[in-house]
N, CA and C atoms as a LAMMPS dump frame, in Angstrom:
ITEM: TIMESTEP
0
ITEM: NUMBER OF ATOMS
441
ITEM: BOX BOUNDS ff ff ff
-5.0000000000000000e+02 5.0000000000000000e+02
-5.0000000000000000e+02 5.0000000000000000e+02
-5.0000000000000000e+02 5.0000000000000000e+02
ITEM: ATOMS id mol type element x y z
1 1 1 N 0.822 -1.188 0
2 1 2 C 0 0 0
3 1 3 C 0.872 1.26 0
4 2 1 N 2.04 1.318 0.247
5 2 2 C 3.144 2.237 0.717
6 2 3 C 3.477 2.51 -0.316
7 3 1 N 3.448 1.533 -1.584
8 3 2 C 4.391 1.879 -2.512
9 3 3 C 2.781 2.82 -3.672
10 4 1 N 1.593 2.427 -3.552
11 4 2 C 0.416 3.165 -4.219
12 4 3 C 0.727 4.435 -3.894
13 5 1 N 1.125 4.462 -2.528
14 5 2 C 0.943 6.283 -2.447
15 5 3 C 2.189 6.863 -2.788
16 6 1 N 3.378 6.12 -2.755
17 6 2 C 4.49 6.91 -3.137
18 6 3 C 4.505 7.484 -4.615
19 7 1 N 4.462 6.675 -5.374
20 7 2 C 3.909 6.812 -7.22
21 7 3 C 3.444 8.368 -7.337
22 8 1 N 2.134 8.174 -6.957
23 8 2 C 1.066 9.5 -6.782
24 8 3 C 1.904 10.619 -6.351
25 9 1 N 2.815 10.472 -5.381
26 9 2 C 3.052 11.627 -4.551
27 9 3 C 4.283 11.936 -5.33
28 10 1 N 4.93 11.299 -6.075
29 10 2 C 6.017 11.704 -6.822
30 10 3 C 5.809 12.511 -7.772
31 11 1 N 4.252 11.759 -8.706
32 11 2 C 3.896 12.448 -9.719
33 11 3 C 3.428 14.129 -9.28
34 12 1 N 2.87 14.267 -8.396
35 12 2 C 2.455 15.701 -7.687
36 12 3 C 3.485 16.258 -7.732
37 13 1 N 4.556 16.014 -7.092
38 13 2 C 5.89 16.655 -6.813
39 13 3 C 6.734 17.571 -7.921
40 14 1 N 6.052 16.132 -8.705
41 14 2 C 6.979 16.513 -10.539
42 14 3 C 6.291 17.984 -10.699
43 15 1 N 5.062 17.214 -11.07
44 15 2 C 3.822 18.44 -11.626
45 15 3 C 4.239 19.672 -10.898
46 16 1 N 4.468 19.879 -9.788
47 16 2 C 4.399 20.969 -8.74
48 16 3 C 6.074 21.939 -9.487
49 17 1 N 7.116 21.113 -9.542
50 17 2 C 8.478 21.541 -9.985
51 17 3 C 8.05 21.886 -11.198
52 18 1 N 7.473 21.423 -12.007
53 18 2 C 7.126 21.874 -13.732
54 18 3 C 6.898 22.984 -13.787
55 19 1 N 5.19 23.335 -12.805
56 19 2 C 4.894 24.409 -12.873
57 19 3 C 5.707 25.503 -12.397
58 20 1 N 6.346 25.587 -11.216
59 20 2 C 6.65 26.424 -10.559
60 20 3 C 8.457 26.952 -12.21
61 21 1 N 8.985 26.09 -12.699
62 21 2 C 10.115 26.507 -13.258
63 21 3 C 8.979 26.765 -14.963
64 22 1 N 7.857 26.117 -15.044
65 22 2 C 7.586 27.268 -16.629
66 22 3 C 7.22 28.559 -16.528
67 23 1 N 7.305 29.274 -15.544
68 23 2 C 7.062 30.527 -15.832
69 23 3 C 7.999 30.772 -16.731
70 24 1 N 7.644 32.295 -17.735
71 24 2 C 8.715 33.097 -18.759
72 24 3 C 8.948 34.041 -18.139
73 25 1 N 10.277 34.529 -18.221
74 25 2 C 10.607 35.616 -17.118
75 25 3 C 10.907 36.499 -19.165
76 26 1 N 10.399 37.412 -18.917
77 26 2 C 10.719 38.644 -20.265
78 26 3 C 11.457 39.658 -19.523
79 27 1 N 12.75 39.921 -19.989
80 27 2 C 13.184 41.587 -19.147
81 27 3 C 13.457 41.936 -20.729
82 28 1 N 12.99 43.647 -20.194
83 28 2 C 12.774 44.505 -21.216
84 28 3 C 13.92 45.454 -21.017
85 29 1 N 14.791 46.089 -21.972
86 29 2 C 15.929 46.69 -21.905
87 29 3 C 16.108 47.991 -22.625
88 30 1 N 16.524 48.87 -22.189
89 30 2 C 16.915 49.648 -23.61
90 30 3 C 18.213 49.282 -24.07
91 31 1 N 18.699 49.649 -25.381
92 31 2 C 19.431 49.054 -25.833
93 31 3 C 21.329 49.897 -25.55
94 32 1 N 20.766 50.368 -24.7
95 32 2 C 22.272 51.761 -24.138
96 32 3 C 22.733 51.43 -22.898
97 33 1 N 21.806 50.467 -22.33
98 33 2 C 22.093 50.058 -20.764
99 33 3 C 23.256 48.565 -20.417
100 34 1 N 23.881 48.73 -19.546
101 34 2 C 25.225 47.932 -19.417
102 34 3 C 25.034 46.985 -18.571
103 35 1 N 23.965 47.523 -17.428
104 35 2 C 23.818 47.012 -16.136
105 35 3 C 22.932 45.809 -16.397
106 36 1 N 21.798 45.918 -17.313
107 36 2 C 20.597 45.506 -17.081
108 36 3 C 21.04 44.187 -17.562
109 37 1 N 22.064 43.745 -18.58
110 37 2 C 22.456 42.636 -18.692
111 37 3 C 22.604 41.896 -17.764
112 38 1 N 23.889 42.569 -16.963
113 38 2 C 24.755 41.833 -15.293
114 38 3 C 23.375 41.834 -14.485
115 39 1 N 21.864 42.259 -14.655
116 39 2 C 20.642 42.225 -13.674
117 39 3 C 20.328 40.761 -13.952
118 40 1 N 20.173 40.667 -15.168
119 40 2 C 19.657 39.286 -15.888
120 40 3 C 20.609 38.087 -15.808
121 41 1 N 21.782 38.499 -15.499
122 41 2 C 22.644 37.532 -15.692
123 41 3 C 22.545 36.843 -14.364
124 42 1 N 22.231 37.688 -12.858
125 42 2 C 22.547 37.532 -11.769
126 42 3 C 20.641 36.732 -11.43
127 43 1 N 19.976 37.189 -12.532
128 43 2 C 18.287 36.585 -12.128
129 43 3 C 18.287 35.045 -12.718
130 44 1 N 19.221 34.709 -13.646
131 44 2 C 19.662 33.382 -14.904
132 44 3 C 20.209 32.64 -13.468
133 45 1 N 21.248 33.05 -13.038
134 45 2 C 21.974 32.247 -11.969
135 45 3 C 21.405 32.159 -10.444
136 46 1 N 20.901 32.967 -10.034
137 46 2 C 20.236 32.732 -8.801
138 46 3 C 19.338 31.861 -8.805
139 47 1 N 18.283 32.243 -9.839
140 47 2 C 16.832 31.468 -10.105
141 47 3 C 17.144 29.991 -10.986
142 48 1 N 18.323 30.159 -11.328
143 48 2 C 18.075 28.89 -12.37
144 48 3 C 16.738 29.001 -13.191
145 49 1 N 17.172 29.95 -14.286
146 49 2 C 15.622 30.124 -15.175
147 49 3 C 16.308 31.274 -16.371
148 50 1 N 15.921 30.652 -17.369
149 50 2 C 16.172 31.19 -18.421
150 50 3 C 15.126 32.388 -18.68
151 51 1 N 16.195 33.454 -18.656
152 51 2 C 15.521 34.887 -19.272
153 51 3 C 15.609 35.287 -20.815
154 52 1 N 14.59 36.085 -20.787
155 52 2 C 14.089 36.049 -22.546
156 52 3 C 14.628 37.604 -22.188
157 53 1 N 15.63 38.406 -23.185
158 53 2 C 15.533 39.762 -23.101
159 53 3 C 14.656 40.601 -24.853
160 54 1 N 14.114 41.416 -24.151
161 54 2 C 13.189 42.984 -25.493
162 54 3 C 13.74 43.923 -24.995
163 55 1 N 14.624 43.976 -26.121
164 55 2 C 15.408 44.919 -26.431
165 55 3 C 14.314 46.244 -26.969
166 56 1 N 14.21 47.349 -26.513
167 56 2 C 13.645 48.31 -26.941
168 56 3 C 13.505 49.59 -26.947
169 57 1 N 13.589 50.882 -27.349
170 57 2 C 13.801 52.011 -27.346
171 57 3 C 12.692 52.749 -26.454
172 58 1 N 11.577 51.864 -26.055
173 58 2 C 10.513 52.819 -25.168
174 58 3 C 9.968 52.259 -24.3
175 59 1 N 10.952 52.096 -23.652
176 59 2 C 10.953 51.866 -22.14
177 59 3 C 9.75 52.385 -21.151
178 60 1 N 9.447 53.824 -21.677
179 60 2 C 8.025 54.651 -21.037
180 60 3 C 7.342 53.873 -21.276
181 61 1 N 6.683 53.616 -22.424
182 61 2 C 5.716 52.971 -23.17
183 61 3 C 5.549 51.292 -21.959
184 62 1 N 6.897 51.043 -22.39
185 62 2 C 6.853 49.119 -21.394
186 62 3 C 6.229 49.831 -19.724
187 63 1 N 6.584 50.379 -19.508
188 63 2 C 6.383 50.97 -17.84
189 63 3 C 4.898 51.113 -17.989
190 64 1 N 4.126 52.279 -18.579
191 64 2 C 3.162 52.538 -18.711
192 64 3 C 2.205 50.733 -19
193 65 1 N 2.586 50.29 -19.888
194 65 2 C 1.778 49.369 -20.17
195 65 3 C 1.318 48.156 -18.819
196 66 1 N 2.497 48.497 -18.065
197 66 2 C 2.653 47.072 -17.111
198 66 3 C 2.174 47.646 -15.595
199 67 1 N 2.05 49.316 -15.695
200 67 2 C 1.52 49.98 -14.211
201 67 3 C 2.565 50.064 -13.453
202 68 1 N 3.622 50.71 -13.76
203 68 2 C 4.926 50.483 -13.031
204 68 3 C 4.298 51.919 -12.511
205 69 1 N 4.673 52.533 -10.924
206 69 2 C 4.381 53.926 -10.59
207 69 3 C 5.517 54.607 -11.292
208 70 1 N 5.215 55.573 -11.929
209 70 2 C 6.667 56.467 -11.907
210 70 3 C 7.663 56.712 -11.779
211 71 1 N 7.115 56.773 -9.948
212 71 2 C 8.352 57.503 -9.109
213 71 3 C 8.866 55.489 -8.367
214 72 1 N 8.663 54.879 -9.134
215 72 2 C 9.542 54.05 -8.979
216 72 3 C 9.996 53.133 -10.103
217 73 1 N 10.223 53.986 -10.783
218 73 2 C 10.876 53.707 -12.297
219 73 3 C 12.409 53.588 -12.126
220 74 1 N 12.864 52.015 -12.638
221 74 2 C 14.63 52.056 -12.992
222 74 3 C 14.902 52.04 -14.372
223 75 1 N 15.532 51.463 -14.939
224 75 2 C 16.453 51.048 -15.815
225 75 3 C 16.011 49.753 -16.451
226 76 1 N 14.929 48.997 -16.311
227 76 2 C 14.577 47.667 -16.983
228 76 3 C 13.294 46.959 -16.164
229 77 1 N 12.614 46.575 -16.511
230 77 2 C 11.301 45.859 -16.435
231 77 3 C 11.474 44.184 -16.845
232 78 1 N 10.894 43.633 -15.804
233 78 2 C 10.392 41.947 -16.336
234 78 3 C 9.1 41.772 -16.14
235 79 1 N 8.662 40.804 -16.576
236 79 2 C 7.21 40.145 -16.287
237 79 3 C 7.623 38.957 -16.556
238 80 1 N 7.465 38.331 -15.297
239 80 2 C 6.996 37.103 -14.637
240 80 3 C 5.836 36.793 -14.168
241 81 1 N 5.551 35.358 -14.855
242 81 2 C 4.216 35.036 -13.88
243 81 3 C 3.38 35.87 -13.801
244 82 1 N 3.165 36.985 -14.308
245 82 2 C 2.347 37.905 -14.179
246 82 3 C 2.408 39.274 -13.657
247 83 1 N 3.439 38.934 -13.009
248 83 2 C 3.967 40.367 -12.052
249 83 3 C 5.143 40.693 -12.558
250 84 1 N 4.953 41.829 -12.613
251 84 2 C 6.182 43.487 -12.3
252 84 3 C 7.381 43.354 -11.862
253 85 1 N 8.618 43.617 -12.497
254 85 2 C 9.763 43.691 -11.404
255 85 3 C 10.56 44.396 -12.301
256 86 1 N 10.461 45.407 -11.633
257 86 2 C 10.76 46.664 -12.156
258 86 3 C 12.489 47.226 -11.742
259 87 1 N 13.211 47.202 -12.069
260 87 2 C 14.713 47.652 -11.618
261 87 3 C 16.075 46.42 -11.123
262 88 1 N 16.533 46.659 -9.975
263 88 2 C 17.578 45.617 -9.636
264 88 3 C 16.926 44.698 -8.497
265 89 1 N 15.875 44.257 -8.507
266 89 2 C 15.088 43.739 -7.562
267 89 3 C 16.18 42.402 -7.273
268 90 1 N 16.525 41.979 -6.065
269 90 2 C 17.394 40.443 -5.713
270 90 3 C 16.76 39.611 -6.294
271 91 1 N 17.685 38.134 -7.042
272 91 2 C 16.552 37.162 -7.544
273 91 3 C 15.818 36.548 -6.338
274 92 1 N 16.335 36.27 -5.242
275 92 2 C 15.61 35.732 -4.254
276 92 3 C 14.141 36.43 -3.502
277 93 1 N 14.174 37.91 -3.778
278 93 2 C 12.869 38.526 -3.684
279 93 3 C 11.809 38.304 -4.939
280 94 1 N 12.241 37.812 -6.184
281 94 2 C 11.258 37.444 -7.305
282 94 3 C 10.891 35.805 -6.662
283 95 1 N 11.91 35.049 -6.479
284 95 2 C 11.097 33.726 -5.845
285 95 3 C 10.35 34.117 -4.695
286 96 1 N 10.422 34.694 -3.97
287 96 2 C 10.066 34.733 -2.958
288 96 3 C 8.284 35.318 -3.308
289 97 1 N 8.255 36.009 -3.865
290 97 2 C 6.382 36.8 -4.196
291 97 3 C 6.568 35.58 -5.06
292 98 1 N 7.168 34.624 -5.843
293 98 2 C 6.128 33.707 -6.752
294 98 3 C 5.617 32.811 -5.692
295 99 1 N 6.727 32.79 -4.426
296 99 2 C 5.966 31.446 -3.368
297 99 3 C 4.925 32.271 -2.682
298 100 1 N 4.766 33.263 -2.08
299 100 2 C 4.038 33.967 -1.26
300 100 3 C 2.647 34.351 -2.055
301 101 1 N 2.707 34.863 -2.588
302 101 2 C 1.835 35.451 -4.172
303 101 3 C 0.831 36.203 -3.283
304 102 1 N 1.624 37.922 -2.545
305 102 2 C 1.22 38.85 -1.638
306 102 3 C -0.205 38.989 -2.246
307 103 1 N -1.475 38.716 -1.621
308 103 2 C -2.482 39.53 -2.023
309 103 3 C -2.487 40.922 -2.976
310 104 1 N -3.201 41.22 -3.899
311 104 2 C -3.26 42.328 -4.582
312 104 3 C -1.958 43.027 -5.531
313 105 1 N -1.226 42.239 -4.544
314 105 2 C 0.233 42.547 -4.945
315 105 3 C 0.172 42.511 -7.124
316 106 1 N 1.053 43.711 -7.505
317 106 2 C 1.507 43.61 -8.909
318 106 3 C 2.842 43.348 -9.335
319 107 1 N 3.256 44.383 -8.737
320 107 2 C 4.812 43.861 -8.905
321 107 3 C 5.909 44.298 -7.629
322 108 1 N 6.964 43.847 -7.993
323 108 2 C 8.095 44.799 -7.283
324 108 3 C 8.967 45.986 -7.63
325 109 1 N 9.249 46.682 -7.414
326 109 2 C 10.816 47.644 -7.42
327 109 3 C 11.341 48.057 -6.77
328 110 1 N 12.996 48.228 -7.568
329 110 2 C 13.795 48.702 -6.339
330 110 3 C 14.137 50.337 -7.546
331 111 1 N 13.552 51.173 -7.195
332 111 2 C 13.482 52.406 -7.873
333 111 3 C 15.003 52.999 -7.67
334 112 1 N 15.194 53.928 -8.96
335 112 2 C 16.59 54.206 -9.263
336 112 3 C 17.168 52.876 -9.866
337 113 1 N 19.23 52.846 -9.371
338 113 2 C 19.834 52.341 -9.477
339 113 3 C 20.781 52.169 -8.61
340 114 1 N 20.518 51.611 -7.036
341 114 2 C 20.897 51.445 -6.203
342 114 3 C 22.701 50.771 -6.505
343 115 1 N 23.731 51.465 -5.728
344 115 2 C 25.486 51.046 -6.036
345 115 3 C 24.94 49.678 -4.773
346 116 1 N 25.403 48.384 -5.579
347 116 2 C 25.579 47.345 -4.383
348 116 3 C 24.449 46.66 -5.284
349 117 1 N 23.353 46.584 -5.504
350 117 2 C 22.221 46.075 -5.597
351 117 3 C 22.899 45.082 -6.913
352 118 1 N 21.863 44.016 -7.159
353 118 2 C 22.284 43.464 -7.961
354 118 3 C 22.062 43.743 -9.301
355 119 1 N 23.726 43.303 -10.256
356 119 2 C 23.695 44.273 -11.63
357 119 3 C 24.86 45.444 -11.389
358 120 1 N 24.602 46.293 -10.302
359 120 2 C 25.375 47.518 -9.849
360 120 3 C 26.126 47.522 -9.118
361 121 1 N 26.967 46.151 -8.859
362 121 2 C 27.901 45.918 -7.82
363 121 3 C 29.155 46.759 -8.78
364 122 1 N 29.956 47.41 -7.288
365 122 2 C 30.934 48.574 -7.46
366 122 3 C 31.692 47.834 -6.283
367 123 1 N 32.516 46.956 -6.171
368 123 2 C 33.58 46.545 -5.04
369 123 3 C 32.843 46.415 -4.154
370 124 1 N 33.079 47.371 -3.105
371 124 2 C 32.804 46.823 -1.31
372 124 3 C 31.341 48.117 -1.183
373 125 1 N 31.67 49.128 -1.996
374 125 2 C 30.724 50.01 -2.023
375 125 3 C 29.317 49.365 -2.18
376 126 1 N 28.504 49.605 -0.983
377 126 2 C 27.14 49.637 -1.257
378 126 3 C 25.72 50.624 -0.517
379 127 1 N 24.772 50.983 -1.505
380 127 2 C 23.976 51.865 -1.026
381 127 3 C 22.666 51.098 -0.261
382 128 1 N 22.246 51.369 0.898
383 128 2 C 20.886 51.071 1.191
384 128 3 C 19.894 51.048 0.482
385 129 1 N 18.65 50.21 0.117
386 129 2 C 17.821 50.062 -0.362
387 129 3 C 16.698 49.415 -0.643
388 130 1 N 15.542 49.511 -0.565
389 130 2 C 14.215 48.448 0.134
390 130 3 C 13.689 48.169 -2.062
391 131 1 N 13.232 46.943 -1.484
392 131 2 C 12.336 46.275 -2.724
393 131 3 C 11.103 46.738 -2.035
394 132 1 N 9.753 47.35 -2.987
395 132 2 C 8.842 48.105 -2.753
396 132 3 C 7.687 47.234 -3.556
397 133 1 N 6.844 46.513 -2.981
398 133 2 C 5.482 45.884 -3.343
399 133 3 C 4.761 47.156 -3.33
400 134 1 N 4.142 46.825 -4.995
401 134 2 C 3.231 47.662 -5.316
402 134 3 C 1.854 46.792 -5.978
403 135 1 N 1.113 48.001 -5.367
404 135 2 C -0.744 46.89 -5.353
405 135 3 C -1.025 47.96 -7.087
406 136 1 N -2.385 47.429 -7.566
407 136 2 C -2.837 48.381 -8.871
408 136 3 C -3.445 49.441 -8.074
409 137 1 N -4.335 49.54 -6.723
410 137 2 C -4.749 50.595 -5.908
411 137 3 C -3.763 51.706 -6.004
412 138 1 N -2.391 51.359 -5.922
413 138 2 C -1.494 52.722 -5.694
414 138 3 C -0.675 52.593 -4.2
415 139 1 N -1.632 51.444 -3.349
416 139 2 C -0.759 51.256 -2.123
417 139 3 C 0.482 50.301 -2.981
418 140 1 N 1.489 50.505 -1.477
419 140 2 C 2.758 49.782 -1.73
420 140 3 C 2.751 49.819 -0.628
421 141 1 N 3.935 48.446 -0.062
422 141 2 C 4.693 48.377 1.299
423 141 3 C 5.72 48.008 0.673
424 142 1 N 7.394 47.528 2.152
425 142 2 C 8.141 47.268 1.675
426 142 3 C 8.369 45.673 1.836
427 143 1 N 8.855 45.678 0.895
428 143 2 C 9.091 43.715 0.691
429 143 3 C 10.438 43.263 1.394
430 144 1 N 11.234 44.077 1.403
431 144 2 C 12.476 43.955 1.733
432 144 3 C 13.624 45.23 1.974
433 145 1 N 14.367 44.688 2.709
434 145 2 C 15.366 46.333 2.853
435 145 3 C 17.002 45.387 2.998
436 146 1 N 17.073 46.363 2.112
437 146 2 C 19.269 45.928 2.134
438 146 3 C 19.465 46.961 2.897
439 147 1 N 21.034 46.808 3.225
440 147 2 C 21.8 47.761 4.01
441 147 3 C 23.47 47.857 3.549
C-alpha cells in the first residue's frame, strides 16, 4: 500500500516543480544600458531560469503598459508570472512573491539604481535600499530592505 501512495506523490511533486520553473521571465531593456544585462545575468543564476531579453527604445511605453508607478521607475522591467519587477530587484525577492503570491500585490521595485544592488555591484561600495510591493490601488509596502 506504501508503494500506491508513493507513485502519486512523486507524480504531484513533478507536476508541482514543472509548474513552478515554466514561468517566462521577459526583461525589457533599452538598448544603451550595461547594467541591465549583469541584472539578468545575476536573475539566470540565482533562479536557475532562463531569461528572454526585449530589447527596446521605449521603455516609457513598457512601464506605462505594465503599471509600473513612476516615481519608482529604474532602468529595466520583467514580467513574470504575471507580475512586475521593475529595476535591480534580488533574484531571491522574485522567488520569494512567486511562493508567497502577496495579495493584490503587482509587482516589485527597487526604484533608481541602487550602487551594491544586484547588476550595480561597485567593489565593497554599497547603497541602502528596500524592494517596494506595489498593489494596482497605488498602495505599496516594503518587501524587503538591504543595508
Amino acid at each position: 500500500m506504501k508503494r500506491r501512495l508513493f507513485a502519486p506523490a512523486l507524480l504531484f511533486l513533478a507536476a508541482c516543480t514543472s509548474a513552478a520553473q515554466a514561468a517566462t521571465y521577459e526583461m525589457f531593456r533599452d538598448p544603451n544600458c550595461g547594467c541591465c544585462g549583469l541584472w539578468a545575468d545575476h536573475v539566470r543564476t540565482e533562479n536557475e531560469v532562463p531569461v528572454e531579453v526585449t530589447v527596446t527604445q521605449d521603455m516609457t511605453r513598457v512601464k506605462q503598459q505594465h503599471g509600473v508607478p513612476q516615481d519608482l521607475w529604474s532602468c529595466h522591467t520583467m514580467i513574470v508570472d504575471g507580475y512586475v519587477i521593475e529595476g535591480h530587484v534580488p533574484a531571491e525577492q522574485i522567488e520569494r512573491l512567486l511562493k508567497e503570491k502577496p495579495r493584490g500585490v503587482v509587482g516589485l521595485a527597487v526604484p533608481g539604481m541602487p550602487i551594491g544592488s544586484p547588476g550595480m555591484e561597485m567593489g565593497n561600495r554599497k547603497q541602502p535600499y528596500q524592494v517596494i510591493a506595489f498593489r494596482e490601488d497605488g498602495s505599496r509596502f516594503v518587501f524587503a530592505s538591504y543595508s
